[in-house]
N, C-alpha and C positions, 0 to 999 in steps of 0.2 A: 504494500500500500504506500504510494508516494503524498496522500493529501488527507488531513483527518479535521473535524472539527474539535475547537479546546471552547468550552461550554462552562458556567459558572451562575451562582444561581445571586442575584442581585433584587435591590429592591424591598429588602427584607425588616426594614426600618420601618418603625410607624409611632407616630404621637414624638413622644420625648423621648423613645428607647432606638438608640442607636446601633445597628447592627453590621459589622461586616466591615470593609474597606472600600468600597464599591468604586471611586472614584478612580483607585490607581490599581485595580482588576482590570477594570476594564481596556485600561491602555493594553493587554496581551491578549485577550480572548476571540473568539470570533463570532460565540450567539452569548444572549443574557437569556437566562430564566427567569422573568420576574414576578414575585410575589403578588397576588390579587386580592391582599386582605384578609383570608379565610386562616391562613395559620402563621402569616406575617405579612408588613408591609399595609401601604392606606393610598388614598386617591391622590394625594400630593405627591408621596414619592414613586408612585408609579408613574405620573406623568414627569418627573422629574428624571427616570432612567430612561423612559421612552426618547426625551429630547436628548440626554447625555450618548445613549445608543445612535442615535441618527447622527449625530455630532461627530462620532466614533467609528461610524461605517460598519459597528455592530449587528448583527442583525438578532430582533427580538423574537422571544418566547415567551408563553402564558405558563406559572407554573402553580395550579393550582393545588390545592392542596385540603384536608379534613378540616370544619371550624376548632379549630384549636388553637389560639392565641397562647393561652398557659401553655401547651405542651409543644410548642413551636410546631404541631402538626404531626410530631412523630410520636404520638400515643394511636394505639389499634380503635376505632371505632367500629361500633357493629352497625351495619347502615345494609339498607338494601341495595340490588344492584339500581332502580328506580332512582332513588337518592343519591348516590353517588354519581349516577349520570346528568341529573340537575345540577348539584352542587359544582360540577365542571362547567357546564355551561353557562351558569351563573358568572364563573369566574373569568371565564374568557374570554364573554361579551363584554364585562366590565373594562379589561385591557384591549380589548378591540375597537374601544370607545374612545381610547387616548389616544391607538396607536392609527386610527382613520383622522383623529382632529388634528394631529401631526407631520400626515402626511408620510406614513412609517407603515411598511407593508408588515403583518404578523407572521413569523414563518413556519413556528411549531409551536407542540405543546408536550409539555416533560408534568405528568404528576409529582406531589413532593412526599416525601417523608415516607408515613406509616402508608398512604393510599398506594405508592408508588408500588413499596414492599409485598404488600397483599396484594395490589393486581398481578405480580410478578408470578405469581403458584395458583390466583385463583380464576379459573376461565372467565365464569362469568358475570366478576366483576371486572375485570380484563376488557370483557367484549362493552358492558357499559360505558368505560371510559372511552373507547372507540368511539362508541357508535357519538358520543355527545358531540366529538370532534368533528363527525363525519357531518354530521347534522346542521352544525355549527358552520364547518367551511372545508369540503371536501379537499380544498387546495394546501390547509395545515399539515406539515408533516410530524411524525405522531414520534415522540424518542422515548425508546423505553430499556430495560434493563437486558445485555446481550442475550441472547437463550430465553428468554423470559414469554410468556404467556403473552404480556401486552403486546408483543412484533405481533405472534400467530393472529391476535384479533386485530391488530390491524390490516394484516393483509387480509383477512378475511372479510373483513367490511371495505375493503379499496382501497385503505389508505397507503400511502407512501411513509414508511419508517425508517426509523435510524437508529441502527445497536450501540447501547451507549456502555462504558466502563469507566470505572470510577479509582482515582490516582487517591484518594485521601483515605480508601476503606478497605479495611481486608473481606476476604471471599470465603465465605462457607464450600465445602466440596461439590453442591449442588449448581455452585455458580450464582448463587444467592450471599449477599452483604449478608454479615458479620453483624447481630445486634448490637446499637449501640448499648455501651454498660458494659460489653461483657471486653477483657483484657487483650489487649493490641486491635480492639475493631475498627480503631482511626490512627491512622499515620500519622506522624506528626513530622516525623525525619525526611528533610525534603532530599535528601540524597538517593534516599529507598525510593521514596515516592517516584522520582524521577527516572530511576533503575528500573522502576515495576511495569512504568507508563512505558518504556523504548522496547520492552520485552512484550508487550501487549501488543503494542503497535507492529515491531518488524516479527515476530517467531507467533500472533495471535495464540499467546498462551500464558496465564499466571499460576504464581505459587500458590493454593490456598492454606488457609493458616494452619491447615492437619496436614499440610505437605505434600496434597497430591497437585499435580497439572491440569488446570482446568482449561478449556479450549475459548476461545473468544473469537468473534468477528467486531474488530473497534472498527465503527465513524464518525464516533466523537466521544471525548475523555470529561469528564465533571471534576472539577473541584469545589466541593462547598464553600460559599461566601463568608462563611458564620466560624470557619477553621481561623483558628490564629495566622495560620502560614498562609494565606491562600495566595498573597499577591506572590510571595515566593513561591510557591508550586507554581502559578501560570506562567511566572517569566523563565523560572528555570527546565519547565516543561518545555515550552514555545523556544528558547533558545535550542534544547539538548534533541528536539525532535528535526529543528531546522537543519542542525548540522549534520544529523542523518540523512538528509535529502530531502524531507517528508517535509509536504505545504500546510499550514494550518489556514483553514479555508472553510467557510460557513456550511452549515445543512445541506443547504438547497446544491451547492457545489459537490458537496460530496456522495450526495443521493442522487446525483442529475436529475435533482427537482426542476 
């Protein structure tokens, strides 16, 4: 693979609570994830990332998420597939609200947190999160966890997808993240990090944390916003991947959306 996209989830700020580093992320990335209110992030600073994105030549994402303000979204809700398919569309329209008043095309949508986790193993909340997408704007391309349930439903509903892997989180054997809480589930060591993303990227394969090789199709790498490290993981990602030859280059470029 000579082109991947490097993806970061922005936006995640809301009221007086400050989240993340967002401003000098952004200078290295190629798509933003941004928050829609539901488990972080409010109407000012999402129009605030939308304009910094267009600013940037970024291109933007919805990244909704479970209502969970307290639990930043990564607590398990028990929700119907019905609900969980509202709750997306709710959230997407809302950024699709900024990102038409700006003048800023939407280009995907990445679930966050616990929703992301459970569509990953469960079909058909998988096929809900799809179909809201498809609903919503057939033309969104749909990024979900490599190997994961959410790709299968989106091909199945038409959508165009994109296998994502994540530099900041270790890998259960099943090719399922690493809960957090439990001991080494987030990197912290940008050198690993870095070593784990250029092995993902040229040999499509990781360690997981019980030492077997898990198999990957990367086209776009994640680093969460909300990580200490992150601006250092995007730059020394985007620097170590360039030297390898490999373009970091938005969604739409890498799926020949």
């Amino acid at each position: 693979m000579n082109r991947i996209d490097l993806n970061c989830d922005l936006g995640e700020s809301f009221g007086a609570y400050k989240m993340g580093r967002d401003d000098e992320v952004i200078e290295y990335i190629s798509s933003a994830n941004v928050g829609c209110g539901f488990h972080a992030g409010d109407p000012c600073e999402m129009e605030r990332i939308v304009k910094l994105a267009k600013q940037k030549g970024v291109s933007v994402g919805a990244h909704p998420g479970f209502p969970d303000l307290m639990g930043f979204g990564r607590r398990e809700m028990k929700v119907t597939p019905a609900e969980a398919k509202a709750y997306m569309k709710y959230q997407i329209g809302a950024l699709q609200a900024f990102c038409v008043s700006n003048e800023v095309k939407l280009a995907h949508v990445k679930p966050h947190g616990a929703l992301y986790n459970m569509a990953a193993k469960d079909m058909a909340l998988a096929m809900a999160l799809a179909e809201a997408v498809w609903e919503v704007d057939k033309n969104l391309i749909f990024l979900g966890l490599s190997g994961s349930k959410m790709l299968d439903a989106a091909r199945q509903v038409g959508l165009t997808c994109a296998s994502e892997v994540f530099a900041d989180r270790a890998y259960n054997a099943d090719g399922s993240l690493v809960a957090r809480g439990t001991p080494g589930a987030v990197i912290h060591d940008v050198d690993e990090c870095v070593r784990r993303i250029v092995g993902m990227v040229k040999e499509n394969v990781v360690t997981a944390i019980t030492g077997e090789q898990i198999s990957l199709k990367p086209q776009s790498i994640c680093v969460h916003g909300d990580t200490a490290e992150a601006v250092e993981f995007v730059k020394n990602i985007r620097d170590s991947l360039t030297k390898e030859g490999i373009e970091i280059a938005d969604l739409a470029a890498c799926t020949g959306k």
